[in-house]
C-alpha positions as CSV (number, residue, x, y, z in Angstrom):
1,X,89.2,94.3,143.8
2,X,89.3,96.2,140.8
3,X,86.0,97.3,139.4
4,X,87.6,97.1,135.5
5,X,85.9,95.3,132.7
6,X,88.8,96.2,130.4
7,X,92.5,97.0,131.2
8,X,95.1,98.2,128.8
9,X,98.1,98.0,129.9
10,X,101.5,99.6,127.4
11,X,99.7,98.0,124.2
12,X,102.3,98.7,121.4
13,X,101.7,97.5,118.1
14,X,103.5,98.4,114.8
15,X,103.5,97.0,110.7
16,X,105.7,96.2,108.3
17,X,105.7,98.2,105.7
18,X,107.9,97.2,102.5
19,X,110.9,95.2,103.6
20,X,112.4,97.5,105.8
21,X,110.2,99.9,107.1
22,X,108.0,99.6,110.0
23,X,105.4,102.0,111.0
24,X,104.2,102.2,115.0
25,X,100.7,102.7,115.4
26,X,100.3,101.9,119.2
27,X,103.4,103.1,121.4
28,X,102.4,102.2,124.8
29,X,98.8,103.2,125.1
30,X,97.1,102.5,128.4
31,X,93.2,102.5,129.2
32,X,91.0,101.7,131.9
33,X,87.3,100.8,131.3
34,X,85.0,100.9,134.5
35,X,81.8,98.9,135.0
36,X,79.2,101.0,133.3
37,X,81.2,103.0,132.0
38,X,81.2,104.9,128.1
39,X,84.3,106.6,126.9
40,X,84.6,108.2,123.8
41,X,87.5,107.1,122.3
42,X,88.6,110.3,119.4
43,X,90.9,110.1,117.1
44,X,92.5,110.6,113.3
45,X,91.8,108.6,110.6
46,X,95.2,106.2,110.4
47,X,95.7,107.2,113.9
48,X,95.6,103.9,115.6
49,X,91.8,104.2,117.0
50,X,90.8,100.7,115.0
51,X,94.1,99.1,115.5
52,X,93.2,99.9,119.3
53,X,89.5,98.4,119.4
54,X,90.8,95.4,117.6
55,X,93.4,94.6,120.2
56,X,90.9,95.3,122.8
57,X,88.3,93.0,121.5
58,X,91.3,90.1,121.0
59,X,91.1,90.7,117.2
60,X,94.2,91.1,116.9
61,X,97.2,90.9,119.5
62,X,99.6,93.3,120.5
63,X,103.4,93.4,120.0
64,X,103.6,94.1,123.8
65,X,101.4,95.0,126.6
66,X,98.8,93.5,128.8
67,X,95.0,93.3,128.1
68,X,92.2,92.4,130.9
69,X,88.8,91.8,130.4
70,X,87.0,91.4,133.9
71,X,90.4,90.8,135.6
72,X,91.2,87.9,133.3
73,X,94.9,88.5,130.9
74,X,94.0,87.6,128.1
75,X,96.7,88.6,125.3
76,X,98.3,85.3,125.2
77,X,95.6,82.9,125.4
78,X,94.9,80.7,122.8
79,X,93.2,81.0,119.9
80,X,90.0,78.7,121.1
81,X,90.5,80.2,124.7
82,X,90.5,84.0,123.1
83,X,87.6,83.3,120.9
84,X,85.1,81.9,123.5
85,X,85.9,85.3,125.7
86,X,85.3,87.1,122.7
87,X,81.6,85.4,122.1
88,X,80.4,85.5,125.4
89,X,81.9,88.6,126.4
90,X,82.2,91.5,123.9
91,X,80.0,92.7,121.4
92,X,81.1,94.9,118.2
93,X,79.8,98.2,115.9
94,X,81.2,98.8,112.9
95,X,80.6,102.0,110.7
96,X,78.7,99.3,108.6
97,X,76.4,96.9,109.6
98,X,77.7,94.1,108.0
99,X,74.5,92.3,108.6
100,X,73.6,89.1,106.7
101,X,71.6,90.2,103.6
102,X,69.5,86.6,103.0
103,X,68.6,87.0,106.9
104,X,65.2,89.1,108.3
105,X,66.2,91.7,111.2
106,X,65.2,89.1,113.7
107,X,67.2,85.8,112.4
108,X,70.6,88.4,112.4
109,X,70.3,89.1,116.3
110,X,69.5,85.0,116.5
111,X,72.3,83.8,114.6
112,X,74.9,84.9,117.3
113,X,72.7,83.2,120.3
114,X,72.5,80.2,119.0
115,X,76.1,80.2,118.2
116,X,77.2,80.8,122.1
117,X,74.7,77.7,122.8
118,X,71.4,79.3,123.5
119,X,68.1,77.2,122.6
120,X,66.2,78.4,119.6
121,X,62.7,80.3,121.4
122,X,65.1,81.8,124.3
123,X,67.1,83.3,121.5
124,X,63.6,84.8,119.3
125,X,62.6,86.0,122.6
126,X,65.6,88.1,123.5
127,X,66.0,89.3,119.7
128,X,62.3,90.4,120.2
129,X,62.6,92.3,123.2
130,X,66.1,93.9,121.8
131,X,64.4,95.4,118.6
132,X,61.4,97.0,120.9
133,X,63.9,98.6,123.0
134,X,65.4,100.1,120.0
135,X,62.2,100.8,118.1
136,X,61.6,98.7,115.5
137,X,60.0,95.7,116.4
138,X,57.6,95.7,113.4
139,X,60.6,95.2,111.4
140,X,61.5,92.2,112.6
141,X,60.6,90.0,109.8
142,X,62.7,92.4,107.2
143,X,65.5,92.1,105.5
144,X,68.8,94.6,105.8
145,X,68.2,96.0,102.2
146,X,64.4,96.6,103.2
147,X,65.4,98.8,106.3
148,X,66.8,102.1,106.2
149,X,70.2,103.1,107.3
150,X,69.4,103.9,110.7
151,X,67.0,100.9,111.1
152,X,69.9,98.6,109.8
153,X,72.1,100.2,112.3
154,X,69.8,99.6,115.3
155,X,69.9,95.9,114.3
156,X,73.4,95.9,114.5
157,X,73.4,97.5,117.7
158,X,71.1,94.7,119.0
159,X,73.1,92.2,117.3
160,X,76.1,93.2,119.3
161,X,74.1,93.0,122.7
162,X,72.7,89.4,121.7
163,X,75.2,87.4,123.9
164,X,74.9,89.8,126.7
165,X,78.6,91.1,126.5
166,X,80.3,92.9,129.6
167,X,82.1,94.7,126.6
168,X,80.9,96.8,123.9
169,X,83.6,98.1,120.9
170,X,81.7,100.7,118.3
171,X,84.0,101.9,115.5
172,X,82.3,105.2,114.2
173,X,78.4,103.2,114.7
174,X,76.9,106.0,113.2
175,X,79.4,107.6,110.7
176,X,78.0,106.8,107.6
177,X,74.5,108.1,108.4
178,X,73.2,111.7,108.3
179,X,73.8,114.1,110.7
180,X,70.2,113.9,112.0
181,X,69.7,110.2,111.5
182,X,73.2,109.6,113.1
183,X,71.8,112.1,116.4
184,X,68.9,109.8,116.8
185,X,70.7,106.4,116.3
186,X,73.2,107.4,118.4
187,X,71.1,108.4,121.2
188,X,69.4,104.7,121.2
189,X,72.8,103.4,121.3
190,X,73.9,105.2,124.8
191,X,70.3,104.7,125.7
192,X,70.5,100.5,125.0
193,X,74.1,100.4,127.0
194,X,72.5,102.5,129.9
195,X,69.9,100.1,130.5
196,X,72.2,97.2,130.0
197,X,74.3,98.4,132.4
198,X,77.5,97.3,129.9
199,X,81.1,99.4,129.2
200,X,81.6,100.7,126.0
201,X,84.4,102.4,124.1
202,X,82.8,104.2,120.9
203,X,85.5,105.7,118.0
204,X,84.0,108.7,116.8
205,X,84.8,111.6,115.0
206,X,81.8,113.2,116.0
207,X,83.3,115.8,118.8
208,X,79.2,116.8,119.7
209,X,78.7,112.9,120.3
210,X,82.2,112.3,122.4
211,X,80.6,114.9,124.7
212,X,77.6,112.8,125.9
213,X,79.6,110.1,126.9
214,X,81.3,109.6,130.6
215,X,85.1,110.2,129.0
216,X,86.7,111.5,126.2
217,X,89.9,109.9,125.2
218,X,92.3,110.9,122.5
219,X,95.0,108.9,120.9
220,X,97.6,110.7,120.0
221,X,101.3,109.6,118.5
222,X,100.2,106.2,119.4
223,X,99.0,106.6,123.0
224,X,95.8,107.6,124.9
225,X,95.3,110.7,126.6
């Protein structure tokens, strides 16, 4: 029995462009994410790398292909089907935090729990104990535009891991933060997935931070090597 908490399988995927045009972004790309694992996942920008984590995380869907989270195809289930996977199962980083500015630190990492079902106090509890393990527990009761870049970041990294995903997708988590700030942040982000014993797959453009992760993938003319 496979080990594999996500499977790509020949994920193609391609866009319109004017009327006649098409461009391929994703020509066949295959990847194989093991339990615990973190691969780097490197890339230029228009390459395909967001395209990828999008399909992965049932964003969006592929033109053809097959996609596996914990041994379960998943690329043609339906849109309510896809969407419960995706709460319970896969948490996202985006280069921005996109957290909710009229929410404190603490009500962000709630929000998500209580939308998967979980009862108010479990949820405070767990965003508690998430923000200590990153640092910045006596910034709960902040909001985002009261934290600093790396502080909003860290909430968003404990946002993601609210629900308790098997997955984790970062697209560049720490690329629009300094290079020392990004250093830090980055290291509480392998540090959080190493404790939570969760896969990752982490865009980055950051060659020094691909290295401390298990795998370094590149995609290149629309598939991954």
């Amino acid at each position: 029995m496979s080990n594999a908490v996500l499977e790509l399988e020949g994920i193609s995927k391609a866009y319109n462009k004017g009327k006649i045009s098409e461009v391929s972004v994703l020509k066949g790309a295959d990847l194989k994410l093991s339990e615990g694992e973190i691969v780097a996942l490197v890339a230029p920008s228009g390459a395909g790398k967001s395209t990828l984590l999008h399909i992965a995380g049932l964003l969006d869907t592929p033109d053809s292909g097959v996609i596996r989270i914990a041994g379960e195809e998943v690329a043609h289930l339906s849109d309510r089907r896809r969407t419960a996977i995706r709460r319970a199962g896969v948490g996202f980083i985006y280069q921005f935090h996109h957290l909710l500015p009229e929410f404190s630190a603490l009500e962000n990492i709630v929000l998500p729990q209580l939308a998967n079902g979980t009862a108010q106090a479990a949820a405070e509890a767990h965003a508690t104990s998430l923000l200590s393990r990153v640092g910045i527990a006596e910034r709960a009761h902040h909001r985002p535009a009261e934290l600093s870049g790396g502080e909003q970041q860290r909430v968003a990294f404990c946002r993601a891991l609210a629900n308790q995903p098997r997955l984790l997708l970062a697209d560049e988590p720490t690329g629009n933060l300094d290079p020392e700030t990004s250093d830090q942040v980055f290291g509480t982000l392998v540090e959080l997935v190493r404790e939570t014993g969760l896969s990752a797959l982490i865009a980055t453009h950051n060659l020094d931070l691909a290295a401390r992760m298990d795998r370094v993938m590149h995609l290149e003319h629309g598939v991954l090597v």
